[in-house]
C-alpha positions in Angstrom: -12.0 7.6 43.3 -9.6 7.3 40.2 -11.3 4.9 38.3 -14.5 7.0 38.8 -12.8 10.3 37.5 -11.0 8.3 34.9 -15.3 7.0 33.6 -16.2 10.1 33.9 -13.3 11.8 32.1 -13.7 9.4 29.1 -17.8 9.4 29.1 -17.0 13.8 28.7 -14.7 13.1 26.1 -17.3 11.0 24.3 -19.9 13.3 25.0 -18.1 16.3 23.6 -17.2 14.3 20.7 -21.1 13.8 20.1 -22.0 17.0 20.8 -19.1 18.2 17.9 -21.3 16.0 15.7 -24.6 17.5 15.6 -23.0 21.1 15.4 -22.2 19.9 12.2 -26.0 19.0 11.5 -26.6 20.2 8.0 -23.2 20.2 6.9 -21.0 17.7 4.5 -19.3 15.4 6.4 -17.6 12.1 4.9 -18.5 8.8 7.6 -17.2 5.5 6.6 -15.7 2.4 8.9 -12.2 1.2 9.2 -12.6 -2.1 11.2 -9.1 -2.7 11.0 -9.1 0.3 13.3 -5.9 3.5 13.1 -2.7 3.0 15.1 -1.1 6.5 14.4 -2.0 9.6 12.3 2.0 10.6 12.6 3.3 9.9 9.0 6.2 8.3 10.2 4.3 5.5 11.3 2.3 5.1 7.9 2.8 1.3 7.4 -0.7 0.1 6.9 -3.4 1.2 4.6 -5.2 2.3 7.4 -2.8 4.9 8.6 -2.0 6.2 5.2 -5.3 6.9 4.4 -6.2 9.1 7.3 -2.4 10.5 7.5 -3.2 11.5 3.8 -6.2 14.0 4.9 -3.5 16.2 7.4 -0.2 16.0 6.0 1.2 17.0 2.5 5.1 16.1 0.8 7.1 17.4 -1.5 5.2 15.7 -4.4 2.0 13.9 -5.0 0.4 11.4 -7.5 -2.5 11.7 -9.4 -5.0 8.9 -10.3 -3.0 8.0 -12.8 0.1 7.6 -11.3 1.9 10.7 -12.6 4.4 12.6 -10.0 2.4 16.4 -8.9 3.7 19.2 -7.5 2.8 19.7 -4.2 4.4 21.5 -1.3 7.1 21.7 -3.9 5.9 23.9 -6.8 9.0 22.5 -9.3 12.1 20.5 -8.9 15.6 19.6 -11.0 17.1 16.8 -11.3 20.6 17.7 -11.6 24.5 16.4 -11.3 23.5 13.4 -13.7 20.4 12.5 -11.2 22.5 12.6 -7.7 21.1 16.0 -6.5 17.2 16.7 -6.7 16.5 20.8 -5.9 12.9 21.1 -4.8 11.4 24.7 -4.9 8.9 25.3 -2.3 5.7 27.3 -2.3 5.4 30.1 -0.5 1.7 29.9 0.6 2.2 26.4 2.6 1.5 26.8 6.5 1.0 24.6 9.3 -2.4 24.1 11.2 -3.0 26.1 13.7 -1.2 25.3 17.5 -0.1 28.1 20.1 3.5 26.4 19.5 4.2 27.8 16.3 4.5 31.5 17.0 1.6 34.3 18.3 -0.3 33.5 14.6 -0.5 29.9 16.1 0.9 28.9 12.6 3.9 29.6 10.4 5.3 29.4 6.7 6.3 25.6 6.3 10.6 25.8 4.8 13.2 24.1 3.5 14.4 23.1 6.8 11.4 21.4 8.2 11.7 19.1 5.6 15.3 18.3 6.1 14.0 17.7 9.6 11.3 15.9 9.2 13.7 13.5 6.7 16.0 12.7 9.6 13.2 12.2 12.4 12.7 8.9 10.1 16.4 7.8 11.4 16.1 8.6 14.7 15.8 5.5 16.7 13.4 6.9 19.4 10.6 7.7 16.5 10.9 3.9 15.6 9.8 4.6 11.9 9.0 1.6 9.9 9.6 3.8 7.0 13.4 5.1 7.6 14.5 2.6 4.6 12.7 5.5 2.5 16.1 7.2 2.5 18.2 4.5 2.2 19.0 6.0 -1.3 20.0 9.5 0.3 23.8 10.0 0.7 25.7 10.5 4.5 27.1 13.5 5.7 29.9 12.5 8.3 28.0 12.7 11.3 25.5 10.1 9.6 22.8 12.7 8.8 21.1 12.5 5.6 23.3 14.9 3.1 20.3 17.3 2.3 21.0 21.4 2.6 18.8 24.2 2.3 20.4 26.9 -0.1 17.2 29.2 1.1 14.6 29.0 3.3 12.2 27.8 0.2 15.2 26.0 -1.7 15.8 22.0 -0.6 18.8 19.9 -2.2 19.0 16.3 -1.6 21.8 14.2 -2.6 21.5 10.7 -3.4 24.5 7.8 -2.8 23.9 6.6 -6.8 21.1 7.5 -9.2 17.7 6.2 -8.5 15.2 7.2 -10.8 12.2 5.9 -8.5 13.1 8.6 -6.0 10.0 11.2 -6.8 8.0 8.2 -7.0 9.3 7.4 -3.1 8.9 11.0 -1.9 5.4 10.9 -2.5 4.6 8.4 0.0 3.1 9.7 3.4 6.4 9.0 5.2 7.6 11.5 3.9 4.9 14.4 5.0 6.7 17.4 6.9 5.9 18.1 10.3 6.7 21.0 12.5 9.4 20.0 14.7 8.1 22.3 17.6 5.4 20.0 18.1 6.7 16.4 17.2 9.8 17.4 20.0 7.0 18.4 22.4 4.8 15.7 21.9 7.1 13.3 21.9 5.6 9.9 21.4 2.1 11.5 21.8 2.2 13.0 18.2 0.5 9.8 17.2 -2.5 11.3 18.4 -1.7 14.8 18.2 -1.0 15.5 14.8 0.0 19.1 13.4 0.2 19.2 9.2 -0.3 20.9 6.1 -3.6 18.6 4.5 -7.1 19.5 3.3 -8.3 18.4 7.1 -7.1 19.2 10.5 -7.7 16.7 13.6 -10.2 17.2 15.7 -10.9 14.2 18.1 -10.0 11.1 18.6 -11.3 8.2 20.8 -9.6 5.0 19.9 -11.3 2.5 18.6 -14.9 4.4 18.8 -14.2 7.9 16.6 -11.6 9.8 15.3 -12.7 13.3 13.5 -11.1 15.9 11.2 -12.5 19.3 10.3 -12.2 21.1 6.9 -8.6 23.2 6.7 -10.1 26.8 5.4 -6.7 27.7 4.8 -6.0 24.7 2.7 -3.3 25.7 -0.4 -4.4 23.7 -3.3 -7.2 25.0 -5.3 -9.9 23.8 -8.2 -9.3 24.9 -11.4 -12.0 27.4 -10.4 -9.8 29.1 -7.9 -11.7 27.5 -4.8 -9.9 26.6 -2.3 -10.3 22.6 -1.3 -12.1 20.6 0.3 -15.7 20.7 -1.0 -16.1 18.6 2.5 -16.9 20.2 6.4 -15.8 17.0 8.0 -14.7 13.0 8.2 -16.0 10.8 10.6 -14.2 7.7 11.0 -15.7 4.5 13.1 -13.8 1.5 13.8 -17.1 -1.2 13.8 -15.0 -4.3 13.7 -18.0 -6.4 12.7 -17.8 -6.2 8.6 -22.0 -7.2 8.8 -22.8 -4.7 10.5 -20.5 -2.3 8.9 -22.2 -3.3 5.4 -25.8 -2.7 6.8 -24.9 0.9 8.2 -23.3 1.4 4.0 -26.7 0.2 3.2 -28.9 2.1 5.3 -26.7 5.0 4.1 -25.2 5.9 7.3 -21.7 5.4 5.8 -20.6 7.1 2.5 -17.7 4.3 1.6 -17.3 0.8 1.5 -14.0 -0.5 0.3 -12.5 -3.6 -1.0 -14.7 -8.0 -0.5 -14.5 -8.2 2.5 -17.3 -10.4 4.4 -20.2 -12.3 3.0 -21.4 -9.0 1.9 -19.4 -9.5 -1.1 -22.2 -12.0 -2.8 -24.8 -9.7 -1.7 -23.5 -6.8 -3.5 -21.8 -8.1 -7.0 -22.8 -11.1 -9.6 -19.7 -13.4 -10.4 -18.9 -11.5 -14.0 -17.8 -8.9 -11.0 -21.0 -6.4 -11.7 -23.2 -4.9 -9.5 -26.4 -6.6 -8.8 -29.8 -5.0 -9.9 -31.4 -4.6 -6.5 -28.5 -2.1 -5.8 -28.0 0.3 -9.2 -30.0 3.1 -8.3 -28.7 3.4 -4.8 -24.6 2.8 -5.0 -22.1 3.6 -7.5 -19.1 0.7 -8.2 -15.7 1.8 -9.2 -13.0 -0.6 -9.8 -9.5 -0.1 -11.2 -5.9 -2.0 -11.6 -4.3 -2.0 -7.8 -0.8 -2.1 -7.2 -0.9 -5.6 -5.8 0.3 -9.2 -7.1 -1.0 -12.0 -4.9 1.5 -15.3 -5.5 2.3 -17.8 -3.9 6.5 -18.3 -3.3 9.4 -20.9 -3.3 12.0 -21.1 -0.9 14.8 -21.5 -2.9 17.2 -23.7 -0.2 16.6 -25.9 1.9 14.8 -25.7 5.2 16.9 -27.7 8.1 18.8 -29.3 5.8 15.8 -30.9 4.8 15.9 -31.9 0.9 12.2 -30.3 -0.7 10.4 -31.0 -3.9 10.5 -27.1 -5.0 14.3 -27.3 -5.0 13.1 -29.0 -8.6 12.8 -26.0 -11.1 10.1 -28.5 -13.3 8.2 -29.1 -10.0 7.6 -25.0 -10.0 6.8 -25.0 -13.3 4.1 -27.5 -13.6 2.6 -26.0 -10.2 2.6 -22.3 -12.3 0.5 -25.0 -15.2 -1.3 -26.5 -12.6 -4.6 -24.6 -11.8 -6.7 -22.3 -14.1 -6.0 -18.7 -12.7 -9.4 -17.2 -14.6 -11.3 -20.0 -13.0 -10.5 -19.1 -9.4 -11.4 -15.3 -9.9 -14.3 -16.0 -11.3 -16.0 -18.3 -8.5 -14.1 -17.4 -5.0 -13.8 -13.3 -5.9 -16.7 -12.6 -7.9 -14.5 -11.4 -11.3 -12.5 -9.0 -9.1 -8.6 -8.8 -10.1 -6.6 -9.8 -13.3 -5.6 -13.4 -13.4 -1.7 -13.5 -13.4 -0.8 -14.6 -17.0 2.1 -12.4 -16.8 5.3 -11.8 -14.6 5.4 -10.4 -10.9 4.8 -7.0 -12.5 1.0 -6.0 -11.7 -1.1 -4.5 -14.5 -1.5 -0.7 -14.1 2.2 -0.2 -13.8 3.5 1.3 -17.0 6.3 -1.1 -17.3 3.7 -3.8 -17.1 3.8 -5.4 -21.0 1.9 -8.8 -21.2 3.0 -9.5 -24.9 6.5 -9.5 -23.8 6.6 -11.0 -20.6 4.5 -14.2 -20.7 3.5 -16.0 -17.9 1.9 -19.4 -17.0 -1.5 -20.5 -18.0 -3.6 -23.8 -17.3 -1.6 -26.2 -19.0 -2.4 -30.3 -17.9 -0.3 -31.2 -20.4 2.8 -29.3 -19.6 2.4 -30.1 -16.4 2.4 -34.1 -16.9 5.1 -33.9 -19.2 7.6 -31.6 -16.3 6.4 -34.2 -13.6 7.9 -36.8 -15.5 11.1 -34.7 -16.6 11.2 -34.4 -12.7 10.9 -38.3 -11.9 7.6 -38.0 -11.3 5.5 -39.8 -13.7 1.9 -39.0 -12.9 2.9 -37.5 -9.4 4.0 -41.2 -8.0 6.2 -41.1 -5.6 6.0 -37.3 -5.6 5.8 -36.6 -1.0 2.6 -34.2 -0.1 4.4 -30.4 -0.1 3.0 -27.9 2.4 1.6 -24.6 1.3 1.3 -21.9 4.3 -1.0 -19.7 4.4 -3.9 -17.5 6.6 -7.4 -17.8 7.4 -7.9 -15.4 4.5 -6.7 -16.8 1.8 -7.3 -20.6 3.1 -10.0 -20.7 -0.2 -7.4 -19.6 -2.6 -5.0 -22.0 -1.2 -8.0 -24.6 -1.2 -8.6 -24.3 -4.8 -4.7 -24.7 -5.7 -4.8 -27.9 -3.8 -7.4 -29.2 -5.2 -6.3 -28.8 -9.3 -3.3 -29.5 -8.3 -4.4 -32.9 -6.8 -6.5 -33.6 -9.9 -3.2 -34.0 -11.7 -0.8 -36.1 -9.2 0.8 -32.9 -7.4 -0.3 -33.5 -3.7 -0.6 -29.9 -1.9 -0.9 -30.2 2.2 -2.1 -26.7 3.0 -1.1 -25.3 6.3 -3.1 -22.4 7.8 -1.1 -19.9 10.6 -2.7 -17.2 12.1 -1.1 -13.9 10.1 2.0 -13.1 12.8 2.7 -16.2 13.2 2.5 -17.1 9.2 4.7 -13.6 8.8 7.3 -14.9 11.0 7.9 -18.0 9.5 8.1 -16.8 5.7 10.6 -13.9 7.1 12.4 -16.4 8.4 13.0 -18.9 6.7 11.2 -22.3 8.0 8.6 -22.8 5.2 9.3 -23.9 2.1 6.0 -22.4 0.5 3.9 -20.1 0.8 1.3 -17.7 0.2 2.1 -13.6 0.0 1.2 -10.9 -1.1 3.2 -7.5 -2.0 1.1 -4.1 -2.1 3.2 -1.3 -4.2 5.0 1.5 -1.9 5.8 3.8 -4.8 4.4 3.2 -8.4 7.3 2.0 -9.8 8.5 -1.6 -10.9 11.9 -1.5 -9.0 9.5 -2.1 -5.9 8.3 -5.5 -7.1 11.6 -6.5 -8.9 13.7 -5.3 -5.7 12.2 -8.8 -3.8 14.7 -11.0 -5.9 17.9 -9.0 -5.5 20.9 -11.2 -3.6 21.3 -8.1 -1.7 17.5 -8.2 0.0 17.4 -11.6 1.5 15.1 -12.0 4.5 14.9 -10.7 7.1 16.9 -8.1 6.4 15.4 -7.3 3.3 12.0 -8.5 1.8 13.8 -11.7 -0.7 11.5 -14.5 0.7 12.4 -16.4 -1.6 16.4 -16.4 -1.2 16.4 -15.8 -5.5 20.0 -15.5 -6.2 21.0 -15.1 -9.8 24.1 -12.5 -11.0 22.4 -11.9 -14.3 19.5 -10.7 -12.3 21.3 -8.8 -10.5 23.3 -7.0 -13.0 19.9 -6.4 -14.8 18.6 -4.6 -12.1 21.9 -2.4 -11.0 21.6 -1.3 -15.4 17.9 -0.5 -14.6 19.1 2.2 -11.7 22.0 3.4 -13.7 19.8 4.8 -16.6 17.2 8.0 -16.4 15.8 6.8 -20.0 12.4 5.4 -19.1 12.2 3.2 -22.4 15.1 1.2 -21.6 14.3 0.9 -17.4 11.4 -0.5 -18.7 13.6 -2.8 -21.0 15.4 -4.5 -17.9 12.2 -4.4 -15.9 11.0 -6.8 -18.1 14.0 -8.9 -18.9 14.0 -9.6 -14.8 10.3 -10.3 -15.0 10.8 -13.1 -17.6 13.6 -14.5 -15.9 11.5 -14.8 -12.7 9.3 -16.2 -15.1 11.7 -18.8 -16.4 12.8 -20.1 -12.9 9.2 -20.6 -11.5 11.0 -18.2 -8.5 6.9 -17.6 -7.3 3.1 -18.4 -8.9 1.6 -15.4 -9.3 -1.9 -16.1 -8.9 -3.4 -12.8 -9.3 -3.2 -8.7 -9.7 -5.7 -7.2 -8.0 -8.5 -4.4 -7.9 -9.5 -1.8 -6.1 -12.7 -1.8 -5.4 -15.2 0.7 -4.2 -19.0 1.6 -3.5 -20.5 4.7 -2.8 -23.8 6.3 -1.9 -25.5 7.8 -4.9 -25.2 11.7 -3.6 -21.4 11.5 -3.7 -19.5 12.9 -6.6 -15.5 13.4 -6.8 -13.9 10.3 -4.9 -12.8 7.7 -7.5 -9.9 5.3 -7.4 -6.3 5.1 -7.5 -4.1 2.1 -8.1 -2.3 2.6 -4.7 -5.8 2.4 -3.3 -5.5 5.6 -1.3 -8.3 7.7 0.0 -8.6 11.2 -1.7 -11.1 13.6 -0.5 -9.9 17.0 -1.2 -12.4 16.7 -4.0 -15.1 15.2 -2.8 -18.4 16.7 -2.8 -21.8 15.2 -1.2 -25.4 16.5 0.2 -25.6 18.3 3.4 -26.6 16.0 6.3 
């Protein structure tokens, strides 16, 4: 009888769900497919792509960034830095509310404060949330009772003080971790606020069946605003599916039941683009193709000890340098990702940050040469005697890895790729046990100290994310000059000085930064890209259903 009421309770869910959906008949609702599928829509679970994306359409910060990476007022209207960049002062708008729930007061809503922010700052810490994202605050200063040291002068006036200055810290506070939320419902949810999310965003949540639908509904009480004075969004509704099949996923983009596809995933990647990394004919009058710099660098990395004891070719600085020489970078774009991404000729830096300066940090190209003359600097002439050195990797990048091998081969450096299944390839790199591997690191905040912080001594895995165990004082020094200053000109100056000297101790191979990339039906107008590859769709605008 249980499992009979628990069917039936499920199929009404569904049903209601559907029936939702064609109320909205002849409206403008956004559909696309994440087959990675959602794990929570409470920010301070918003580790993946996948989460931050939807998180983004219900929850607001303090700040925002636009398109091009600038820091936006947003729940805050201004802010000072002051006390030589240890105290920021945020000023908050007064036209901010929550969504509507009968928790929060006979309106069902209330004014979001000062104080709900200096809440929803500490939920990060507390151990029973199990935020992914607490480090976020690791730059905020204690109070004695080991509460982040933020006050509210007012109930629209926020301080936070910082242990040491940090000039990345607007850049951190736009990040969905740190949306507010109303504390009346996160403490009565509990747990459950994964899936019952209150916030502040463009959308408000509707539904949710996991792994089948999750729906928002426009906010009409939204507080941003065109520069027409209407209120946003332009849209009635998002759909969401979670079609783990990317085949069919493509065919329902094609058939123009999805608005979005995102990123080359699949064979569907031939289908759609040439190998110059333009759209193919058949498809010009029926999708638009957007592509811009994403904050990611792809490279492959050194562990620089040894593993068991165990003495390891890459313990050889010229060994890392003639695999950087070893493989042509434009080559390998070109044929296994159809033109999509920069190759990496520079440092670990990835084009479209603005520290990012190729003419003065200058990586590793093809080179045979070079790398015949550092194999016999190293002792090995030609590769002979050189033992086979085993590259890890995924299932996902085995073609990438492939490709290395192979040009690498050609010229006597014998590659023996290993392939682990993600966790388990994860596990081993965090630990310590391989001695090189394939990674990748997506930008949290648009700002090089995120890229640069992965060589500190301080970060070493798995307490921090220094894979590589890189330890070099001058390095180090570099980086604690870069935090001390506020002058962009000359952060940008030790960026790059610790860029080249990653550069000079073959510390990783950057194979490639890459690109967002992103198709759209025709009718749709207003969603463009971002180098943090976040979904946007306050402004969106598309045909009625």
């Amino acid at each position: 009888m249980k499992k009979i009421f628990t069917y039936l309770f499920v199929f009404s869910l569904f049903f209601s769900a559907c029936k939702n959906e064609s109320t909205y008949v002849g409206k403008k609702i956004f559909r696309y497919n994440v087959a990675e599928g959602i794990t929570s829509l409470d920010p301070a679970a918003a580790s993946r792509l996948e989460n931050i994306s939807a998180v983004n359409q219900l929850f607001n910060g303090l700040v925002q960034m636009d398109d091009k990476l600038n820091i936006l007022p947003c729940i805050a209207n201004r802010w000072e830095v002051l006390d030589s960049g240890l105290r920021y002062r945020f000023h908050l708008k007064d036209s901010v509310y929550f969504h509507k729930h009968w928790l929060l007061g006979k309106d069902s809503t209330r004014l979001v404060e000062a104080k709900d922010f200096q809440y929803s700052f500490n939920r990060l810490l507390n151990p029973e949330v199990l935020s992914a994202g607490k480090w976020v605050m690791n730059s905020v200063a204690r109070k004695q009772d080991g509460s982040l040291h933020i006050a509210t002068p007012d109930r629209l006036t926020l301080d936070i003080y910082l242990k040491g200055k940090f000039p990345p810290f607007l850049g951190i506070l736009s990040m969905m971790y740190c949306a507010v939320v109303p504390k009346e419902i996160t403490e009565h949810y509990g747990s459950k606020f994964r899936s019952n999310p209150i916030g502040t965003g463009p959308f408000t949540f509707k539904f949710w069946k996991e792994n089948t639908k999750l729906i928002f509904l426009k906010n009409a009480f939204y507080f941003e605003k065109d520069s027409k004075g209407i209120r946003y969004p332009y849209l009635d509704a998002v759909a969401i599916s979670f079609i783990k099949d990317q085949e069919v996923s493509f065919l329902k983009f094609v058939n123009g039941e999805f608005d979005y596809l995102s990123g080359l995933q699949g064979s569907y990647k031939d289908e759609l683009l040439s190998l110059e990394g333009t759209l193919n004919d058949k498809y010009v009058d029926e999708v638009n193709f957007m592509r811009s710099p994403y904050l990611n660098t792809e490279y492959l990395g050194f562990l620089h000890e040894n593993v068991d004891g165990k003495s390891n070719p890459v313990q050889s600085r010229e060994i890392r340098r003639a695999i950087n020489y070893g493989f042509d970078r434009q080559k390998m774009l070109r044929y296994l990702r159809n033109g999509i991404g920069y190759p990496a000729l520079s440092g670990f830096i990835p084009f479209g940050l603005p520290s990012f300066n190729e003419e003065r940090v200058r990586g590793y190209s093809y080179q045979p040469d070079s790398v015949r003359i550092l194999l016999e600097r190293a002792g090995y002439p030609r590769g002979k005697g050189l033992d086979p050195i085993d590259l890890n990797t995924t299932p996902q990048y085995l073609d990438i890895c492939e490709y290395v091998q192979h040009q690498l081969g050609e010229l006597g450096i014998p590659i023996n790729v290993v392939v682990n299944q993600a966790a388990t390839n994860n596990e081993l790199i965090a630990n310590s046990r391989v001695s090189f591997f394939r990674k990748s690191w997506v930008g949290d905040y648009p700002d090089a100290e995120n890229y640069l912080s992965l060589f500190r001594s301080a970060n070493f895995a798995p307490d921090g994310p220094n894979y590589t165990h890189f330890n070099n004082l001058q390095y180090d020094q570099w980086y604690e000059k870069a935090m001390s200053t506020t002058n962009d000109s000359l952060r940008y100056n030790y960026y790059q000085k610790m860029d080249s000297l990653i550069l000079s101790e073959a510390v990783v191979v950057p194979l490639f930064y890459d690109e967002v990339v992103r198709f759209t039906q025709k009718g749709l107008k207003g969603l463009g890209t971002n180098a943090m590859n976040l979904i946007d769709l306050r402004s969106v605008q598309k045909d009625p259903d």
